[in-house]
C-alpha positions as CSV (number, residue, x, y, z in Angstrom):
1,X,190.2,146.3,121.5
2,X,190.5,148.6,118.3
3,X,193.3,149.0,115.5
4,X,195.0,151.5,117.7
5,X,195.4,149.6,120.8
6,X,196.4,146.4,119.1
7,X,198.8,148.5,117.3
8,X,200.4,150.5,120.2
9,X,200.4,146.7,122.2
10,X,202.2,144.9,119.6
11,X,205.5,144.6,118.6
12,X,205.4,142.6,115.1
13,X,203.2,142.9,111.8
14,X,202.5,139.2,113.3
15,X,201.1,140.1,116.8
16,X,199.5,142.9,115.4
17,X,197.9,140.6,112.6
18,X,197.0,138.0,115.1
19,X,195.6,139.9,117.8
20,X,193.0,141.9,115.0
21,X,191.8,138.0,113.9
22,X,190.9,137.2,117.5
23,X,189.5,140.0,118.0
24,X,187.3,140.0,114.8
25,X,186.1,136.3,115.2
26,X,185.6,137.2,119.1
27,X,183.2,140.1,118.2
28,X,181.7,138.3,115.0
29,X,180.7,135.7,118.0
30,X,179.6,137.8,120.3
31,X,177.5,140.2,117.8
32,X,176.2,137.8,115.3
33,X,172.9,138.9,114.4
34,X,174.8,142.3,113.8
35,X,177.0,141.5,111.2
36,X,174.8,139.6,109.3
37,X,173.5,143.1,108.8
38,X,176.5,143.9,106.8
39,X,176.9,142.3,103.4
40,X,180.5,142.8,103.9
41,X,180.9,140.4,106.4
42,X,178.7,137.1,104.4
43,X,182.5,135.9,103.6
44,X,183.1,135.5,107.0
45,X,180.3,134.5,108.7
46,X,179.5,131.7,105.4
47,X,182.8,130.0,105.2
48,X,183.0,130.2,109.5
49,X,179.9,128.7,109.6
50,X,180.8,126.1,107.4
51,X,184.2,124.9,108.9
52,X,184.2,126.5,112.3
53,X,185.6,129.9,114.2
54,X,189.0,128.0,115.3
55,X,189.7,126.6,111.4
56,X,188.5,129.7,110.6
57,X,191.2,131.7,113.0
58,X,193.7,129.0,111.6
59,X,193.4,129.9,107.9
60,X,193.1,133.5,108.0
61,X,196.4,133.4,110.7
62,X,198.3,131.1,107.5
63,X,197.3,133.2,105.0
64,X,198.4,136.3,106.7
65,X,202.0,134.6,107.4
66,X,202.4,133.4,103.6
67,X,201.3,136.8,102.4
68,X,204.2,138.6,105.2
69,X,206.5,135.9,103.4
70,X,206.1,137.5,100.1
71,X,206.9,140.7,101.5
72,X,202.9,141.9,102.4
73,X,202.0,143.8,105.0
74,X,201.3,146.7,106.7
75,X,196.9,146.5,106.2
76,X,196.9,148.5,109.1
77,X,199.0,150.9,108.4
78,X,197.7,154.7,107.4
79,X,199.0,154.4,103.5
80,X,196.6,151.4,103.3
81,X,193.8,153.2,102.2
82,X,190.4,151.8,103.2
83,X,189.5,152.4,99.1
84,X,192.5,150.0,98.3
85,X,190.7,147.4,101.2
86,X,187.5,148.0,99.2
87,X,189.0,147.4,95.4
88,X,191.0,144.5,96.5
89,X,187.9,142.7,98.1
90,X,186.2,143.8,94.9
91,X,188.4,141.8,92.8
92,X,188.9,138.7,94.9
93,X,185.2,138.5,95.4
94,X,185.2,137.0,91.8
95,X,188.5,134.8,91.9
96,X,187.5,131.3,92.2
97,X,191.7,129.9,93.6
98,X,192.2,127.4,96.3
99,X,192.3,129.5,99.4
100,X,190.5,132.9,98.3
101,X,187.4,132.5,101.1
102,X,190.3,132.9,103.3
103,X,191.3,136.0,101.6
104,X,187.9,137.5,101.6
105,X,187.7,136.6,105.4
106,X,190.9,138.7,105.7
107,X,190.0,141.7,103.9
108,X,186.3,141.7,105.6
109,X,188.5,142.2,108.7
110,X,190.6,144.7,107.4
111,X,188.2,146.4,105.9
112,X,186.2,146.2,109.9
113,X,189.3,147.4,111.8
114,X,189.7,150.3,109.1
115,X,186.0,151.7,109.7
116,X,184.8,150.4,112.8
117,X,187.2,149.6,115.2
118,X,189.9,152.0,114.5
């Protein structure tokens, strides 16, 4: 599935949030070699490797729901530029907080959806 179809098939920021993790992890699985092409993708593919696709699914779904808690949201949406993906990867790529390979798992597939699977 791309971004549009999840979007046009969901009816929350949840469901559309959801749907893009299983669908990342389900083509990081079934393309492997392929995105370890991408330096991009090292976040994902170190930390799933290390703890598993389901935890993996797990946290990035938790961090997501936190994050719509605080009032985030919206990734998908056209005003989220893909430069805004980039900078915000940029700077948690050297934040060293409890739960930030989560966040650079999240923003990999963000930053996927937004170029390749839109």
């Amino acid at each position: 599935m791309n971004l549009e179809q999840i979007i046009n098939s969901s009816n929350s920021d949840e469901e559309i949030d959801n749907k893009c993790i299983e669908t990342f992890i389900n083509d990081v699985q079934s393309n492997f070699e392929s995105f370890l092409k991408f330096p991009l993708y090292k976040y994902f593919v170190s930390y799933s490797t290390g703890i598993g696709y389901i935890e993996a699914h797990i946290g990035m779904q938790n961090k997501l729901a936190k994050a719509r808690q605080k009032g985030r949201g919206g990734w998908w949406r056209e005003d989220c530029s893909i430069e805004l993906l980039y900078k915000l990867l940029e700077e948690h790529e050297t934040k060293r907080n409890d739960g930030n390979d989560i966040d650079l798992c999240n923003f990999s597939m963000f930053i996927y959806f937004k170029e390749f699977k839109k």
